[in-house]
ZAKOL-164661 format. One line per 10 residues: number of its first residue (from 1); their letters; for each residue y, x, z of C-alpha. Coordinates in pm, 1 decimal. Each point is the difference from the previous one (the first is absolute). Layout:
REM ZAKOL-164661
NUM> A> Y,X,Z | ... .
END
This chain:
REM ZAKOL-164661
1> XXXXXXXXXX> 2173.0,-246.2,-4450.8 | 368.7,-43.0,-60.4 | 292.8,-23.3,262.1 | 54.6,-335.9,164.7 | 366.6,-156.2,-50.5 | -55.4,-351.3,184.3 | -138.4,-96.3,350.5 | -303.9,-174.5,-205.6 | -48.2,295.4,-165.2 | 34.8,162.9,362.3 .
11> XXXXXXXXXX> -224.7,-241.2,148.0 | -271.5,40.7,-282.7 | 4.5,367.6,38.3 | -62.3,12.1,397.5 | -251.2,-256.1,-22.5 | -205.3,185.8,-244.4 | 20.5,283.9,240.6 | -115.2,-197.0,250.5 | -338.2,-4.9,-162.7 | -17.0,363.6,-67.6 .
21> XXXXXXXXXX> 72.2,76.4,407.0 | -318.2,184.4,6.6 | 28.7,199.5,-271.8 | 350.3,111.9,71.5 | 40.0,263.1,296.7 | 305.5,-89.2,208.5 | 106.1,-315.5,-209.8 | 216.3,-148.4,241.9 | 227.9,322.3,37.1 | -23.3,18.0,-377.9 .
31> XXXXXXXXXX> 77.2,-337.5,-104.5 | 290.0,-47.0,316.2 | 259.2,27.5,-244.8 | -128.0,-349.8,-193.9 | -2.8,-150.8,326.8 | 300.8,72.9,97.1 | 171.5,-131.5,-303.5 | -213.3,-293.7,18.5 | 181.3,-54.4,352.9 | 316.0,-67.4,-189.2 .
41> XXXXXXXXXX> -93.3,-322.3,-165.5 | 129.6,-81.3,-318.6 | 261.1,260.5,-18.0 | -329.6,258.6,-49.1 | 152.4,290.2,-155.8 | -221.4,263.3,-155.0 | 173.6,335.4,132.1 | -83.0,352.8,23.8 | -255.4,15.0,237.0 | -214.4,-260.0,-155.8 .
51> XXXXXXXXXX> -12.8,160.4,-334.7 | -94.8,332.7,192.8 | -278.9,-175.2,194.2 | -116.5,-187.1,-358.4 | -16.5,342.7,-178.5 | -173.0,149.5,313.4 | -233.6,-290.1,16.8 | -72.4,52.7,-375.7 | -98.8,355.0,50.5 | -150.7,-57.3,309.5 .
61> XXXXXXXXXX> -255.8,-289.5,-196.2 | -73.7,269.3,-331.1 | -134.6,240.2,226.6 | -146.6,-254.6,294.9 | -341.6,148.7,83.0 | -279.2,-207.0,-13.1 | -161.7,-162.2,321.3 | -327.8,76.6,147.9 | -281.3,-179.1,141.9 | -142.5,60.3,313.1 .
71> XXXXXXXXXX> -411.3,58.8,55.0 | -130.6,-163.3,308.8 | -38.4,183.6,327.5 | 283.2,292.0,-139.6 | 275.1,131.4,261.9 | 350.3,-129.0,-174.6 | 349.1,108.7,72.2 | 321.2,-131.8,18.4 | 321.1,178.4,-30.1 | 314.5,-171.3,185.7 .
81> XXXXXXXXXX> 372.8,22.7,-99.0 | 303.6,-226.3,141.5 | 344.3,-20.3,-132.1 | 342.5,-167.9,103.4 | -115.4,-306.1,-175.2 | -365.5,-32.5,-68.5 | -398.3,143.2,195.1 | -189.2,125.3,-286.6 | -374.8,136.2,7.6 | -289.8,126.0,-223.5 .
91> XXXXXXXXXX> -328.8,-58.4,18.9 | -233.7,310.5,-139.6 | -330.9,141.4,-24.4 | -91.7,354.7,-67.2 | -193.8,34.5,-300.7 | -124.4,364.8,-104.0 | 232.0,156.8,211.8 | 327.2,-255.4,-110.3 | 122.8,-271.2,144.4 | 15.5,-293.7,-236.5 .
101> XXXXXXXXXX> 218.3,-310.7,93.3 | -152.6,-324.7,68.5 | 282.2,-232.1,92.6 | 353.6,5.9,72.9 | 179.7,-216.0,237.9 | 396.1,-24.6,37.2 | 172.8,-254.5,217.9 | 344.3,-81.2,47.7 | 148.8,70.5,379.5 | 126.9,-323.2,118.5 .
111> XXXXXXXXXX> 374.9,57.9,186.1 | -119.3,0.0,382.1 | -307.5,244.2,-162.5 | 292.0,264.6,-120.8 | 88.2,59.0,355.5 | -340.7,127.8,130.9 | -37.2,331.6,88.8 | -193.6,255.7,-309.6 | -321.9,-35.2,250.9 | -5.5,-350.1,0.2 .
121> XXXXXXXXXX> 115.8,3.6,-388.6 | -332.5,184.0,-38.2 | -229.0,-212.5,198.5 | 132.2,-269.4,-210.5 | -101.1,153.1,-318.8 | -337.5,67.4,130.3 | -57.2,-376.0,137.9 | 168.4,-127.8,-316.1 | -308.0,178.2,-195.0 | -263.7,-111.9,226.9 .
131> XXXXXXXXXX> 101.7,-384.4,-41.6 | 68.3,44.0,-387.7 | -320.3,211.1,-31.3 | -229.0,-163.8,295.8 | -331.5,16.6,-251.2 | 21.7,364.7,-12.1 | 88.1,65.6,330.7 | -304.4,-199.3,103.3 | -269.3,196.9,-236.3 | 145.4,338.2,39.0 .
141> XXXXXXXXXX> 123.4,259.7,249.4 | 367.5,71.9,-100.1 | 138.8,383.2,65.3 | 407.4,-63.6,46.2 | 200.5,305.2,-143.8 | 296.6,66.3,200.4 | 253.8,191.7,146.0 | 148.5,-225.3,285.4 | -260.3,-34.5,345.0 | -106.8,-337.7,-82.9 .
151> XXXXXXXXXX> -301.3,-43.3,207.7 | 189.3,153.5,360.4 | 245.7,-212.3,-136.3 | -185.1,-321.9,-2.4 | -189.3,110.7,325.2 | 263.2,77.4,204.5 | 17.8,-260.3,348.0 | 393.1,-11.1,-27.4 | -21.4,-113.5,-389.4 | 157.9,-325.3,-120.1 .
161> XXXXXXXXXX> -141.9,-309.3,31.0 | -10.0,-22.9,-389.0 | -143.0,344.7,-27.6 | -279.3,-110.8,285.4 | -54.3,-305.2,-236.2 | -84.0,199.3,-305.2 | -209.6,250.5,163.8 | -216.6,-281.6,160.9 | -18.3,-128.5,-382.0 | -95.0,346.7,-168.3 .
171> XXXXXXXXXX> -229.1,35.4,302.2 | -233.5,-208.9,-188.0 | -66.1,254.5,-292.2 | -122.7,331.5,-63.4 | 316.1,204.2,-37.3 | 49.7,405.2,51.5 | 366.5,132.9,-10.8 | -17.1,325.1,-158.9 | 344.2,227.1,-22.8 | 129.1,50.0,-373.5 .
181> XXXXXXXXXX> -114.2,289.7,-177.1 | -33.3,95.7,-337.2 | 33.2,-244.2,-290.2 | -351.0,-20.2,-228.3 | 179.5,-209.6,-325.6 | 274.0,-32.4,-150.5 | 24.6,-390.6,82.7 | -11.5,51.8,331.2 | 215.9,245.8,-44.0 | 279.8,-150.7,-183.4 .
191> XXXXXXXXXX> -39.6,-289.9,310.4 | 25.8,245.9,300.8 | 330.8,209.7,-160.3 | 208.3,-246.9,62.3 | -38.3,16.6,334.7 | 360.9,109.9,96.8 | 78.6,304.3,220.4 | 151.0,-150.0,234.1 | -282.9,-265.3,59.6 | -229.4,314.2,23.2 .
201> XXXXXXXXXX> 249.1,195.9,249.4 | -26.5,-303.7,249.4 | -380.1,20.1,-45.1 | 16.1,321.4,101.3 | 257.0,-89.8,318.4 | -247.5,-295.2,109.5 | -336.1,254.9,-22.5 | 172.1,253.5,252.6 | 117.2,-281.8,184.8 | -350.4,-138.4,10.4 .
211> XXXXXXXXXX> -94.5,326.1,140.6 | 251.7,3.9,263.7 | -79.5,-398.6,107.2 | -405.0,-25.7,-36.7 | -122.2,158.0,297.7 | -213.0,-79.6,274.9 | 112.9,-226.1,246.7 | -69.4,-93.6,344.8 | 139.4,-315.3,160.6 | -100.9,-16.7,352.0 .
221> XXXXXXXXXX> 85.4,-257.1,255.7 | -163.6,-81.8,358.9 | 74.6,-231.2,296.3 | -83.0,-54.6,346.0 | -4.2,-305.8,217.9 | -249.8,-204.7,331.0 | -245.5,-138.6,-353.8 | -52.2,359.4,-90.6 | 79.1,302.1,-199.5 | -8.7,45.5,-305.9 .
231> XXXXXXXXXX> 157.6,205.7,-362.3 | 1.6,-66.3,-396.8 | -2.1,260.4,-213.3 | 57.4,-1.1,-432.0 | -44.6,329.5,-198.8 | 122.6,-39.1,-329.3 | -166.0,202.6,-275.1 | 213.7,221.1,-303.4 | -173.3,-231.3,-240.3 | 119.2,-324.6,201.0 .
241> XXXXXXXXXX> -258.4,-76.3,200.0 | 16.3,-82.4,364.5 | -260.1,-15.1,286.6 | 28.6,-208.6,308.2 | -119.0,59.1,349.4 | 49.7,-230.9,259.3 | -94.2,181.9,343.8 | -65.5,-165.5,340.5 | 37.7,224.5,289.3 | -284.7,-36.8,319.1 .
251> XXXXXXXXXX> 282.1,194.1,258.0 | 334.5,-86.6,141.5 | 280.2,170.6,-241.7 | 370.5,-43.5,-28.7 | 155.0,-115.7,-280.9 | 82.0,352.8,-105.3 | -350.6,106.0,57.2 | -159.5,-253.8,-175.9 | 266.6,98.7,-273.1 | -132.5,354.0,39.4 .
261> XXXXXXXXXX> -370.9,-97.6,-26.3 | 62.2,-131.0,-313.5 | 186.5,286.5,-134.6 | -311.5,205.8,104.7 | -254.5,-271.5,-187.1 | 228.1,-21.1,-304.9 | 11.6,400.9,-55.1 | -369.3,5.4,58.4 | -36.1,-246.6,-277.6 | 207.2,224.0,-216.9 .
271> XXXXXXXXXX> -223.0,299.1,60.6 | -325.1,-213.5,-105.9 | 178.1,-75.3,-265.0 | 128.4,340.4,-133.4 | 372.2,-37.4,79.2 | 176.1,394.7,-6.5 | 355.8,-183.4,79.1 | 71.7,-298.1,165.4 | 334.9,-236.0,45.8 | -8.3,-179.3,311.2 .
281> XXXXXXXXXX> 174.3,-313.4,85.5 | 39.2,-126.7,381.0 | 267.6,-184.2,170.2 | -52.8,177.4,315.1 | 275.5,280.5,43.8 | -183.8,158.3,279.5 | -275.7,52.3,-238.0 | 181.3,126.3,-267.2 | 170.8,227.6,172.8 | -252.7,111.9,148.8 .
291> XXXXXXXXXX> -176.4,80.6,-324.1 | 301.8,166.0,-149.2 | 5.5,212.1,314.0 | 346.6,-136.6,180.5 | -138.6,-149.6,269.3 | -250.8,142.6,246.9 | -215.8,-261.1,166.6 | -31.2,-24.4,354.9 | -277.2,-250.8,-18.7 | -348.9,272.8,46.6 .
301> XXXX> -193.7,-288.6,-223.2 | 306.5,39.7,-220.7 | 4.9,409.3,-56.0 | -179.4,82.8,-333.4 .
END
């Protein structure tokens, strides 16, 4: 291959790329500086960074390693990546103790897509592959390789609507997120390294702030009036799951008891459930209190 000097020449060049996208790990990062002079229209100038991305292209393609094909029933895995400008992802299976690449997918980031946070950039990447590679998806069980919480991530109850959307769709196949160890090939290697620090340091932030954030919950909530008494109560899991308990009292309560009563029922359900520490939600300050020890109840029903 020799340097391009016009936009057809440009053009020609990107498009042939185009059809390579699969062999080419990370294309769209490596090939941004062809689009970008593309963007200037007739005026394309062939600068500095191009020729370094053609020369690095040209390397990258003597050495490209060749792609495997999966067996039926096998356990793949996909390594993730995200950049400023592109989602990028390799599909793998493990072959005599080495991971051998399958396919690679790149994908531009679309303006409003730049702005997302690196979680969501992540999930992106990950739903990106499932769509593009919805065959193997389907026929195997795919291990996920990474550093960033994806799965508390994509469970949590206060997520983005978009995020709830794309766990709903990933829902539907067999997929295990598995934290980023060492590298078995060189190919999978050369993908993962250019990973950034930076990217990895805020993986790190959001896995301590997962810790911090995915607890047990309690939300508790009860009422009182002449139809009856009666409480709610919704224990949320670490792993995002929530139960639901609807209680109807057969006594005469006040609101605060029947508040109470649930707060009872919802820790019980904790301790079937093999809660150690509990966060408790109630918009009854006499109850709180209480709990926290700054109020003393006068109520005898009331005095725990």
């Amino acid at each position: 291959m020799v340097s391009s000097k016009t936009l057809k020449d440009v053009q020609k060049l990107t498009g042939c790329l185009a059809s390579l996208n699969r062999f080419i790990a990370k294309s769209t990062d490596r090939c941004l500086p062809f689009f970008k002079a593309l963007k200037k229209g007739k005026g394309v100038k062939w600068n500095e960074d191009c020729e370094k991305a053609f020369q690095a292209l040209k390397e990258y393609l003597g050495r490209a390693p060749l792609l495997s094909k999966p067996v039926a029933g096998e356990i793949l895995y996909m390594y993730l990546s995200v950049s400023e400008a592109a989602t990028s992802s390799v599909l793998v299976r493990q072959k005599e103790g080495v991971q051998k690449p399958i396919y690679y997918i790149s994908k531009a980031l679309l303006p409003a897509e730049t702005r997302y946070s690196s979680a969501e950039k992540m999930a992106l990447a990950l739903i990106i592959a499932a769509r593009k590679l919805r065959p193997y998806f389907q026929a195997h069980k795919i291990g996920v390789y990474t550093n960033c919480p994806l799965k508390l991530i994509l469970q949590k109850l206060e997520v983005s609507g978009r995020l709830t959307k794309w766990a709903i769709e990933l829902s539907k196949f067999d997929v295990e997120y598995l934290l980023r160890t060492a590298i078995k090939g060189q190919a999978v290697a050369d993908f993962v390294v250019e990973f950034t620090e930076p990217n990895m340091e805020v993986a790190r932030m959001m896995v301590e702030q997962t810790k911090k954030t995915f607890n047990w919950q309690l939300r508790v909530d009860g009422s009182s009036n002449t139809h009856g008494n009666g409480a709610g109560v919704v224990v949320s899991t670490p792993e995002g799951d929530s139960v639901e308990c609807a209680l109807h009292f057969d006594f005469k309560a006040t609101n605060n008891q029947a508040k109470y009563e649930a707060l009872i029922a919802g820790l019980r359900v904790c301790t079937v459930l093999g809660a150690d520490e509990v966060e408790i939600f109630s918009d009854s300050q006499v109850i709180v209190n209480q709990v926290l020890d700054e109020y003393q109840a006068r109520d005898e029903n009331m005095i725990a």
